[in-house]
Backbone as CSV, one residue per row, in Angstrom:
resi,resn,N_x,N_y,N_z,CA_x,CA_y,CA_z,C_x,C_y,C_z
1,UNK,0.844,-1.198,0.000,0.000,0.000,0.000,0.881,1.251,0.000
2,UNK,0.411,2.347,-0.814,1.619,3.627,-0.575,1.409,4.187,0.368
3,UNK,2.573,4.799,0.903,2.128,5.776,2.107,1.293,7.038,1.689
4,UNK,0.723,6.812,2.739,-0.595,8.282,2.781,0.456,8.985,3.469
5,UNK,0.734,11.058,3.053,1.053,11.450,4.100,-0.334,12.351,4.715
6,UNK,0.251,12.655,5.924,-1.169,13.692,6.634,-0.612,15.186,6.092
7,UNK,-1.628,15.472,6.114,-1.469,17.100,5.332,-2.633,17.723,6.030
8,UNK,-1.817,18.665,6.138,-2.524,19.876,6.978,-3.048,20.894,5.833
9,UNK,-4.457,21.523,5.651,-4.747,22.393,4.843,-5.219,23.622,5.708
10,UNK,-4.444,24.339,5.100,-4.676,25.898,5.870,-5.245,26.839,4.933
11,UNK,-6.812,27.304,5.043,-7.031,28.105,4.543,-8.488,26.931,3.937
12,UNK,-8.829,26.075,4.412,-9.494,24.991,3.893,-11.027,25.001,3.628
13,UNK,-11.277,26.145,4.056,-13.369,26.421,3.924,-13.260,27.532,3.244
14,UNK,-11.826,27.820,2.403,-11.970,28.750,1.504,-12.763,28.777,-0.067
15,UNK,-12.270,29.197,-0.709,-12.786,29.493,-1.932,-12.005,28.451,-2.675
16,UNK,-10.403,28.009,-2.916,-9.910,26.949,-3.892,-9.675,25.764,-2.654
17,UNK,-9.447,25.980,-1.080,-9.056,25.315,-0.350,-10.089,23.829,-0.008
18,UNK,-11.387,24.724,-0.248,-12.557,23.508,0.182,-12.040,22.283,-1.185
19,UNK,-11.690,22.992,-1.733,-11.431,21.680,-2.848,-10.387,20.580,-2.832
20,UNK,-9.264,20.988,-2.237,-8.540,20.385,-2.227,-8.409,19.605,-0.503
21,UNK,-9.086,20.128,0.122,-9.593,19.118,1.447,-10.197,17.975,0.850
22,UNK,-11.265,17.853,0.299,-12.276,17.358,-0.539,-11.433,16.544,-1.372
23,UNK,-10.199,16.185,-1.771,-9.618,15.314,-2.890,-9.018,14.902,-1.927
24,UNK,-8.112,15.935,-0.849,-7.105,15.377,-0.085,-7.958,13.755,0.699
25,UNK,-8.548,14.215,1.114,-9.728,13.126,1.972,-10.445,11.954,1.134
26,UNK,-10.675,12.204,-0.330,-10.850,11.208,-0.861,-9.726,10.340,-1.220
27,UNK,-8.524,11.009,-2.071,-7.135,10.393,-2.085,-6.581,9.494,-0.999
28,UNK,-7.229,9.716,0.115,-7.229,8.603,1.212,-5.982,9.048,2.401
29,UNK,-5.541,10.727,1.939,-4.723,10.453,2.411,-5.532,11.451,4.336
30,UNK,-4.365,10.988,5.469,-5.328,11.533,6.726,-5.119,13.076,6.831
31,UNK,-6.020,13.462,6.614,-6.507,15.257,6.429,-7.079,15.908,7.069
32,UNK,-6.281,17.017,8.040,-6.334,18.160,8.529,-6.880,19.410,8.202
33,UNK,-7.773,20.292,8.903,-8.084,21.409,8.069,-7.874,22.605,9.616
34,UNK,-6.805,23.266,9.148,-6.670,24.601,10.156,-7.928,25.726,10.301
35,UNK,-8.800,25.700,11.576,-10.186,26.644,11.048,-10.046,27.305,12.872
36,UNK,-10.149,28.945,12.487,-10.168,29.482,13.628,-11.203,29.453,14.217
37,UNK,-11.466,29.799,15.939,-12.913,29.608,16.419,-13.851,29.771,15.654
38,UNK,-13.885,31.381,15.180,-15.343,32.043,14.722,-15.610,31.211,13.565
39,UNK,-14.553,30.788,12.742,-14.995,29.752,11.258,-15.644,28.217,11.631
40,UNK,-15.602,27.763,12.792,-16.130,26.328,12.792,-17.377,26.748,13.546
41,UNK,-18.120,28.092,14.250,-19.351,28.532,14.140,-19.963,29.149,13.759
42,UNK,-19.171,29.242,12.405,-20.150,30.329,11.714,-20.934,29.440,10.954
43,UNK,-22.216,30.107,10.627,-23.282,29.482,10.158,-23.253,29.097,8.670
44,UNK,-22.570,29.829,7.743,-22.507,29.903,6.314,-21.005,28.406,6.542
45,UNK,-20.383,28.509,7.009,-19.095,27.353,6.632,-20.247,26.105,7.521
46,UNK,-21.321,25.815,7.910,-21.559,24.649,8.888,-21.692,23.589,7.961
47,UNK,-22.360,23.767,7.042,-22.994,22.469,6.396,-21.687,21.661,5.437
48,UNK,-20.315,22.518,5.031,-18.677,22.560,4.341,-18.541,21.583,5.745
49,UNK,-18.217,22.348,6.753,-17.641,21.675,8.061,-18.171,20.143,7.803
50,UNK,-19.745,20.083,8.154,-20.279,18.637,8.173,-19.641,17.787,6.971
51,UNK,-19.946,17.969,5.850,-19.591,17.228,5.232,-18.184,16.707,4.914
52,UNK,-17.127,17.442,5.335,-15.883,17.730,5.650,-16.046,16.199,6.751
53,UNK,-16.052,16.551,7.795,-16.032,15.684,8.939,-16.647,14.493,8.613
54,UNK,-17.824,13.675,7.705,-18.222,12.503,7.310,-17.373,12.094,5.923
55,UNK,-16.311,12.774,5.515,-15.171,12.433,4.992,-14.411,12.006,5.772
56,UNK,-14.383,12.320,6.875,-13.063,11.658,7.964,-12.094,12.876,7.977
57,UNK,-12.178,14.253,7.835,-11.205,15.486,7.985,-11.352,15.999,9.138
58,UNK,-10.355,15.625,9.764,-10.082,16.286,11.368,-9.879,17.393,11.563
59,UNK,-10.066,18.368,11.974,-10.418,20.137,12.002,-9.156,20.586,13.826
60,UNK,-8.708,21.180,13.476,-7.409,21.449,14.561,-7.674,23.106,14.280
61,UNK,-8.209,23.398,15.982,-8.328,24.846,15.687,-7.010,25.506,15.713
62,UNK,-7.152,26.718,15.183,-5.652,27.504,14.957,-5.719,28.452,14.253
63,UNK,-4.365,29.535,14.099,-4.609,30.647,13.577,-3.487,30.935,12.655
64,UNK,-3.433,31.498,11.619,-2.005,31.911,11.287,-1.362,32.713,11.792
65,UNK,-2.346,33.348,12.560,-1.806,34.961,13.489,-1.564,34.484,14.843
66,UNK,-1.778,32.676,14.978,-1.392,32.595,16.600,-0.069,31.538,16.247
67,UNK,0.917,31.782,16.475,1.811,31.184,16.319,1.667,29.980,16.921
68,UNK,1.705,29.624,18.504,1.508,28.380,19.457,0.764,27.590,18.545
69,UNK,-0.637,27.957,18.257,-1.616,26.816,17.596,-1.247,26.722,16.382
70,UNK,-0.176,27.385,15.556,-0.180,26.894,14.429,1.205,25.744,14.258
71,UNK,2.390,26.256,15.347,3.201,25.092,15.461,3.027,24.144,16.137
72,UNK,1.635,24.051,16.785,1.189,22.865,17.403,-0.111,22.108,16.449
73,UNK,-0.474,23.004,15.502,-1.066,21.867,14.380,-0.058,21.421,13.603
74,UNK,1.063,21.933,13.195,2.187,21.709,12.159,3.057,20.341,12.450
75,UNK,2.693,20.364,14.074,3.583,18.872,14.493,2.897,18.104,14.080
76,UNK,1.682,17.801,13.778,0.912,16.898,13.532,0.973,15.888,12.389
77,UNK,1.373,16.825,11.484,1.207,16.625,9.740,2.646,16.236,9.180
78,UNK,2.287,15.579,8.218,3.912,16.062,7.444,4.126,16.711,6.252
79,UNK,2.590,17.416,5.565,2.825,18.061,4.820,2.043,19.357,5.295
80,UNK,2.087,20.702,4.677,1.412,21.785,4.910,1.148,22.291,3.419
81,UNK,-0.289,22.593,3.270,-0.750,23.357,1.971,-1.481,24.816,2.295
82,UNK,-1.102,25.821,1.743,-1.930,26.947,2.326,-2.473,27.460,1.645
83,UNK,-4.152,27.166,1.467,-4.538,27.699,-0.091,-4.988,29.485,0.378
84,UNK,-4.616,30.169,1.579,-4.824,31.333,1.895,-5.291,32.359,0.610
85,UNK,-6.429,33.552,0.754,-6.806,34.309,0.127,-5.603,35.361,-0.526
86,UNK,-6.129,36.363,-1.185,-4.946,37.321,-2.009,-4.931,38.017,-1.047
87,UNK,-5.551,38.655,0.356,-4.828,39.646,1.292,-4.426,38.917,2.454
88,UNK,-4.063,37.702,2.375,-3.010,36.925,3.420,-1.746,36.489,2.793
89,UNK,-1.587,37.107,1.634,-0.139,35.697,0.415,0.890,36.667,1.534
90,UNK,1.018,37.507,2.004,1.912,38.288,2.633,2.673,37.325,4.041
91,UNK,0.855,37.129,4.862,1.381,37.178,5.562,1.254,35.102,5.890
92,UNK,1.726,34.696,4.586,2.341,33.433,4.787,3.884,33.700,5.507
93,UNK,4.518,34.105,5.895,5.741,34.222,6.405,5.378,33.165,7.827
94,UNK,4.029,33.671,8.738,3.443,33.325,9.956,3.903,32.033,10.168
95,UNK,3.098,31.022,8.554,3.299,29.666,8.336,4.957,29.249,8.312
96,UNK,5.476,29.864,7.591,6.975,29.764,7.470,8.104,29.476,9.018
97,UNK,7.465,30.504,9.629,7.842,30.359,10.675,7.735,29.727,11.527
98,UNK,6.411,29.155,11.863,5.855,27.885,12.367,6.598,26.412,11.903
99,UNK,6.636,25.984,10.576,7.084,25.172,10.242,8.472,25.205,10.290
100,UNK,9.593,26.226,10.539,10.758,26.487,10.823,11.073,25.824,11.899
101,UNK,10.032,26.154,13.508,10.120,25.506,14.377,9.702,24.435,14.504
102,UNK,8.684,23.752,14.076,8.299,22.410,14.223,9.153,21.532,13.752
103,UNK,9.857,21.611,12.484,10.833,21.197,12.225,10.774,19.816,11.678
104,UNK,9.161,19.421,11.581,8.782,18.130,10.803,8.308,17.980,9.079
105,UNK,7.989,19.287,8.686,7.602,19.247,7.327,8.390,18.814,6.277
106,UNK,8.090,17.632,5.598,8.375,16.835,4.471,7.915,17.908,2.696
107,UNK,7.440,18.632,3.226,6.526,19.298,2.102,5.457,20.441,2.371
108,UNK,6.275,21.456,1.924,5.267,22.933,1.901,4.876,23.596,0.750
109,UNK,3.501,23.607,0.410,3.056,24.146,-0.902,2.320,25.611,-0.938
110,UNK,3.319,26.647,-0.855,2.636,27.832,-0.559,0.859,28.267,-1.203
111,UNK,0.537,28.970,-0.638,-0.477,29.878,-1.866,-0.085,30.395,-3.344
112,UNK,-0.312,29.234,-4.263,0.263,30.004,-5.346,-1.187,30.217,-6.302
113,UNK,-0.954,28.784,-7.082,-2.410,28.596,-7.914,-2.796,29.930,-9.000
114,UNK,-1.560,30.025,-9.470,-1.619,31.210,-10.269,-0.542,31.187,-11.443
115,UNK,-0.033,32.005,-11.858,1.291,32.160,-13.046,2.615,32.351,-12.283
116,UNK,3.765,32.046,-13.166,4.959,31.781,-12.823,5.305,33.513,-12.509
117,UNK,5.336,33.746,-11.379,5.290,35.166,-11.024,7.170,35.090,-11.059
118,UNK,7.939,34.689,-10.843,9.333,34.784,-11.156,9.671,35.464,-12.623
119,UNK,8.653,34.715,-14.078,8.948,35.255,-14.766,7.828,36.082,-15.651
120,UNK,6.987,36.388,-14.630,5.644,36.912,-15.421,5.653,38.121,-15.769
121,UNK,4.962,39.066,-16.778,4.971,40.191,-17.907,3.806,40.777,-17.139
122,UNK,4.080,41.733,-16.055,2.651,42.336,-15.837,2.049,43.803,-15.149
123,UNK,1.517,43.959,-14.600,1.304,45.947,-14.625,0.722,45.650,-13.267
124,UNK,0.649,46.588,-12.455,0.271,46.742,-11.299,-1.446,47.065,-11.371
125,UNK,-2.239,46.508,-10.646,-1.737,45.702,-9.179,-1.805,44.064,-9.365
126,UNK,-1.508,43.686,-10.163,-1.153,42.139,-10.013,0.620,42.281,-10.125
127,UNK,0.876,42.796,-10.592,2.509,43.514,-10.759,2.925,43.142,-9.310
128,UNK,2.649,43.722,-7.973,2.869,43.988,-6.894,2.288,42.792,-6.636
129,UNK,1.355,42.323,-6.831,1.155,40.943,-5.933,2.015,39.572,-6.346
130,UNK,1.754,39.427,-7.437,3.365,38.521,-7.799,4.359,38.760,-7.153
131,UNK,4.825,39.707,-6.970,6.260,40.313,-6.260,5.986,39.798,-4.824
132,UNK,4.825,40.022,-4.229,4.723,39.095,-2.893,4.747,38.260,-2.731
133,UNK,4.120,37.326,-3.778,4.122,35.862,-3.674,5.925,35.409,-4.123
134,UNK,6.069,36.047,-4.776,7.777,35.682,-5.093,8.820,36.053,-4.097
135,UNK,8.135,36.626,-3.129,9.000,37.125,-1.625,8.869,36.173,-0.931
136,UNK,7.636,35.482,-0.705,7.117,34.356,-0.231,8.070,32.940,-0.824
137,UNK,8.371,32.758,-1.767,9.318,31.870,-2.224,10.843,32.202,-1.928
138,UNK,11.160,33.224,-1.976,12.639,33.626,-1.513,12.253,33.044,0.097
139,UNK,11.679,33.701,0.850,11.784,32.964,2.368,11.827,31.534,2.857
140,UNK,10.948,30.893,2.039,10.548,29.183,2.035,12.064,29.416,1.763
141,UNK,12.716,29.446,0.332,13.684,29.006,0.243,15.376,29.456,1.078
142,UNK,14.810,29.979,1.554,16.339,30.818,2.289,15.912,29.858,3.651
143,UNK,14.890,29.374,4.137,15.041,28.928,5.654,15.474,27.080,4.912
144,UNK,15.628,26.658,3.842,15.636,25.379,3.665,14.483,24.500,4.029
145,UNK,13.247,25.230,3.546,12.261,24.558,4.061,11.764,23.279,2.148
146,UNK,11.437,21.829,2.581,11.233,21.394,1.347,9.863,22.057,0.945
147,UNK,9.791,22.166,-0.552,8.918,22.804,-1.010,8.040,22.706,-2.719
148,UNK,7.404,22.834,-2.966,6.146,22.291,-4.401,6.067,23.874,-4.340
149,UNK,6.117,24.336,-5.702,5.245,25.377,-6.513,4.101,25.257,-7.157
150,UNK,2.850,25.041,-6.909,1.958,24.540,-7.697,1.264,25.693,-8.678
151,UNK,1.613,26.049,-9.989,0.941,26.985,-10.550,-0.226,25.715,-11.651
152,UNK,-1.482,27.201,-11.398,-2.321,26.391,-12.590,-2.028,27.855,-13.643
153,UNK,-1.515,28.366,-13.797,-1.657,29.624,-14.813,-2.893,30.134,-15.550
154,UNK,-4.345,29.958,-14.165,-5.353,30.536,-14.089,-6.152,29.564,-14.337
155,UNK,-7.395,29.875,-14.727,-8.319,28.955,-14.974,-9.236,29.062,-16.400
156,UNK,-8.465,28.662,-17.290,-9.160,29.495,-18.514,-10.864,28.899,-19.003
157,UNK,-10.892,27.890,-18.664,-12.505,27.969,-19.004,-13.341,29.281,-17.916
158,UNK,-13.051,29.794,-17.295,-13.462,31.206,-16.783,-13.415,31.908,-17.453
159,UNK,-12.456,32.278,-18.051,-12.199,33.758,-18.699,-11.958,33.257,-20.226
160,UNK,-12.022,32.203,-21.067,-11.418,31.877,-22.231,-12.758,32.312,-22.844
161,UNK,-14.087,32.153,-22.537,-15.562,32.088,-23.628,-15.629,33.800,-23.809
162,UNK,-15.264,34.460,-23.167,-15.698,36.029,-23.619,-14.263,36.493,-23.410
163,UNK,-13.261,35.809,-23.072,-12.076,36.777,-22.465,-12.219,37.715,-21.389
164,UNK,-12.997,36.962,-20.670,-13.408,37.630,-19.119,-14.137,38.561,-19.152
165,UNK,-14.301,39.703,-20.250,-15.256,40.468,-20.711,-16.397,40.572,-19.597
166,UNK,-17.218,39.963,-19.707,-18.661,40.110,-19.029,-18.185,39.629,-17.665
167,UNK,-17.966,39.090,-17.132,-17.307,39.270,-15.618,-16.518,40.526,-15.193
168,UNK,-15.962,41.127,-15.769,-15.335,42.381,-15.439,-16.027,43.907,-15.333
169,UNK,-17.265,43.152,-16.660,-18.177,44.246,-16.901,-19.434,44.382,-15.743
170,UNK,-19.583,42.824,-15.038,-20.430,42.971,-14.413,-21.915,41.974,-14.712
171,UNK,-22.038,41.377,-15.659,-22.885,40.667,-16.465,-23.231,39.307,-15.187
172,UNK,-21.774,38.960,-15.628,-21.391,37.576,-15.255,-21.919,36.154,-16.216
173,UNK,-22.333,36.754,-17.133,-23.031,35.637,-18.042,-21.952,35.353,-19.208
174,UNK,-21.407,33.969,-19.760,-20.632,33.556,-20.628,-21.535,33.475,-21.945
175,UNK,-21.059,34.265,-23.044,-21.714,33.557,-24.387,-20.763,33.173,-25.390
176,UNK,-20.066,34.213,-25.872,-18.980,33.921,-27.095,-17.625,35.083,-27.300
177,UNK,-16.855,34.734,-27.241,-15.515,35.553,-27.489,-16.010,37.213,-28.464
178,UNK,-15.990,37.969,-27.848,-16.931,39.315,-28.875,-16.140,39.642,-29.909
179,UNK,-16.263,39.732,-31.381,-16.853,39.738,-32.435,-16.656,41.198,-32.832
180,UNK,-17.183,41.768,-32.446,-16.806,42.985,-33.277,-16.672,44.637,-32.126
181,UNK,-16.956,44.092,-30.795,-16.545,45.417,-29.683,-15.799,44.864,-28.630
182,UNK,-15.258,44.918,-28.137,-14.929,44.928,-26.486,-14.919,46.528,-25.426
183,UNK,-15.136,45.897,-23.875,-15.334,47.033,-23.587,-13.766,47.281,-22.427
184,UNK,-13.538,48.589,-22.636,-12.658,48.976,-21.993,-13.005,49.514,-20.459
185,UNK,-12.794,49.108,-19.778,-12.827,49.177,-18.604,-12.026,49.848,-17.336
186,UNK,-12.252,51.380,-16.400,-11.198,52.085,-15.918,-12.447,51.855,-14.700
187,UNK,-10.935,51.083,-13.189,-11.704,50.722,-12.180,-11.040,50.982,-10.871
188,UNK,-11.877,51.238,-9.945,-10.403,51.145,-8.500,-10.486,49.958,-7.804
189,UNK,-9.615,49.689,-7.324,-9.708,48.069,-6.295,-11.004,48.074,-5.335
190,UNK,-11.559,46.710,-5.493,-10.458,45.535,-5.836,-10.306,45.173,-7.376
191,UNK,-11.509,45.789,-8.348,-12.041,45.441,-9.623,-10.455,45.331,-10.276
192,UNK,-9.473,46.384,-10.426,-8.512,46.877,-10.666,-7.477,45.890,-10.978
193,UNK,-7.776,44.856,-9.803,-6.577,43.617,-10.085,-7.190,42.635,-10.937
194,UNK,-8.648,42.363,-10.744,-8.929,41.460,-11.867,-8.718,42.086,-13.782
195,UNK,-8.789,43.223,-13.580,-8.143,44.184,-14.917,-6.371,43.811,-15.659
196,UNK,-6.117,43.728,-14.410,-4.778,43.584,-14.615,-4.296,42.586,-14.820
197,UNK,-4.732,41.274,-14.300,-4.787,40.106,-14.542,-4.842,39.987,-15.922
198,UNK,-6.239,40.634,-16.871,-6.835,40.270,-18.248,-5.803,40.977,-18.432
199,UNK,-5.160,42.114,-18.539,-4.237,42.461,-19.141,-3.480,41.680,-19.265
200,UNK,-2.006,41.269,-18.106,-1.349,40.412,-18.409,-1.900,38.667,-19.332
201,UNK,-2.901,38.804,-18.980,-3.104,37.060,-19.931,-3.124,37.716,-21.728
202,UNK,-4.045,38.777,-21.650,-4.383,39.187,-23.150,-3.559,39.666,-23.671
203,UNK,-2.460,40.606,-23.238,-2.270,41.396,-23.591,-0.936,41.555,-23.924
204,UNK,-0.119,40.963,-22.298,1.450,41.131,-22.322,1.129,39.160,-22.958
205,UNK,0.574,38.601,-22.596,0.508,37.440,-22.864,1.616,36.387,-22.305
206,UNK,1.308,37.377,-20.922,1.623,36.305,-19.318,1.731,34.541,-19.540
207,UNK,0.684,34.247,-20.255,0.928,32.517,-20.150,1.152,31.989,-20.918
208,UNK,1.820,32.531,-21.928,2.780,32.221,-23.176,4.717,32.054,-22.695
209,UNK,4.407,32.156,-21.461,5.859,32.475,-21.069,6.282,31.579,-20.069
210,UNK,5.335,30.319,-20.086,5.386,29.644,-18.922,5.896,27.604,-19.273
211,UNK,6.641,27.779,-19.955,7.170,26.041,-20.510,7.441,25.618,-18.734
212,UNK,7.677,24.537,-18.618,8.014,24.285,-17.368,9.284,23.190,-17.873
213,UNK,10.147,23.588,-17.708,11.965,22.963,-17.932,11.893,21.781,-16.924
214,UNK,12.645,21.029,-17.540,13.119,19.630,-16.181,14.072,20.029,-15.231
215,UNK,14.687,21.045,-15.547,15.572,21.759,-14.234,15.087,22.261,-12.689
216,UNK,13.849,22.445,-13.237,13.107,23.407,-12.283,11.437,22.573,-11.850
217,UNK,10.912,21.640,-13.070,9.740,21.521,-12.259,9.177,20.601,-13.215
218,UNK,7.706,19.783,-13.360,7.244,18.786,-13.990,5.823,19.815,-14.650
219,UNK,5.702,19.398,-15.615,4.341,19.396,-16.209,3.175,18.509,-15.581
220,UNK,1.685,19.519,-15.648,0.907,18.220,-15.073,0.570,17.364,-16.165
221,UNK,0.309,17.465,-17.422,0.053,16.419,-18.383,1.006,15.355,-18.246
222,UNK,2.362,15.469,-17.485,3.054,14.240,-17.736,3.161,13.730,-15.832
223,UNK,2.615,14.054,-15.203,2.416,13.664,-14.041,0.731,12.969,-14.165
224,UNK,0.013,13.689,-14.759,-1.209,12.905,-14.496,-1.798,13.017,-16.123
225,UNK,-1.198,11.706,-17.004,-0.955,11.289,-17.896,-2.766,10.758,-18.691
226,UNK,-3.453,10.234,-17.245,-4.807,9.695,-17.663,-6.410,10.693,-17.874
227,UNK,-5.147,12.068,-17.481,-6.758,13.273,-17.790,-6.455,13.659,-18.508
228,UNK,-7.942,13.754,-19.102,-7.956,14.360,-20.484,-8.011,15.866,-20.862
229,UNK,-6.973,16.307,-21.199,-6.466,18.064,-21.163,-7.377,18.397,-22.291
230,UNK,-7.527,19.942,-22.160,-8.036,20.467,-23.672,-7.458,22.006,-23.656
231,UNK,-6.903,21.869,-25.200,-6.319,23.217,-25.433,-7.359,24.180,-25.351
232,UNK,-6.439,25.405,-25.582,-7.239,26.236,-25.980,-8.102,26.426,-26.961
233,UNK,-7.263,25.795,-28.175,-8.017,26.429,-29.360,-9.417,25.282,-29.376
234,UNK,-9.258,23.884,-28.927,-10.364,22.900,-28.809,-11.436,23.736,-28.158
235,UNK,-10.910,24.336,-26.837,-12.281,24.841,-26.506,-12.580,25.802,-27.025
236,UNK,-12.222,26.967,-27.323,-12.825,28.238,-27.759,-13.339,27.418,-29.721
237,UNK,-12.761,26.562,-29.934,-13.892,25.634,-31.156,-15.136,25.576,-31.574
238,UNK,-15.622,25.666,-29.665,-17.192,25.643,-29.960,-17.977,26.935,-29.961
239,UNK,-16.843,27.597,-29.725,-17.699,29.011,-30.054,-17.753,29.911,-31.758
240,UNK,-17.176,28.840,-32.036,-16.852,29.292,-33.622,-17.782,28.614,-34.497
């Protein structure tokens, strides 16, 4: 049988985190989810929690802002994943530090889930947030902590059917890549970073710049060989 490791998910009744509790726990492997007081009673996360827990995911209260409880969930595990929101990528250092002292982690997979911000083409304010998350990797790596970069370089069935267009505009409805207008859009945050984002994908053409070398890291098509990928141009196909 392979070894299961335990993995701790921090950030886990989030927005990408509930998901990967949810695989972690089916994958079989034994799964942790870091949730501060007010999150395991609040009423909107209860029914996530339940079903969480009839998976078999053990819930270890803790904080990133309390150091004690977070190097005392960290002993637990031997891996740590932090799928933390865009106004915490900062203050992953907390985690860093925790796992510095615990001194058991086999494997730390920061908050990334985004583009290769080391070498990404892009304008502020995603400009500046890359630069954090890439500060965030200088630290992992200066304390010798082991470590996974996991980029998905976005999620393009989101933004591929209109080019994000009508989400930016406000619609929120997908129909077809537009044809003969697009609308230009001048916004202040938070709207501002999802702007900047479409910029860099459209524009500087951010994920054109992203091969992944054997020096540095694996492709997922050749790690998980049995899913079935689809380009771009396959999907935007059916809108043609």
């Amino acid at each position: 049988m392979a070894h299961k490791s335990k993995i701790l998910i921090i950030g886990g009744t989030g927005y990408i985190g509930k998901y990967i509790v949810e695989e972690s726990a089916k994958a079989g492997h034994p799964t942790f989810a870091l949730v501060r007081e007010n999150t395991a009673s609040n009423p909107e996360k209860s029914k996530l929690i339940e079903s969480f827990k009839s998976s078999g995911v053990t819930f270890l209260n803790g904080d990133i802002y309390h150091h004690e409880s977070l190097v005392k969930a960290i002993k637990q595990v031997d891996v740590v994943i932090s799928a933390v929101g865009t106004q915490q990528i900062a203050d992953q250092v907390n985690n860093i530090a925790a796992i510095k002292e615990a001194g058991n982690i086999k494997r730390f997979l920061p908050s990334e889930f985004g583009s290769a911000m080391d070498r990404a083409k892009a304008v502020d304010p995603i400009k500046h947030h890359l630069g954090v998350k890439a500060s965030i990797r200088r630290s992992i790596e200066a304390e010798g902590i082991p470590y996974t970069y996991l980029l998905s370089n976005g999620f393009a069935g989101y933004f591929l059917p209109n080019f994000g267009i009508s989400r930016t505009g406000g619609t929120g409805s997908f129909t077809a890549p537009p044809r003969d207008k697009v609308e230009i859009i001048e916004s202040p945050s938070p709207l501002n970073l999802r702007l900047s984002i479409k910029h860099a994908t459209f524009v500087r053409g951010n994920l054109t710049n992203s091969e992944v070398k054997t020096s540095f890291g694996v492709e997922a098509s050749e790690l998980y060989p049995e899913v079935k990928y689809t380009t771009a141009d396959e999907y935007l196909d059916q809108f043609v």
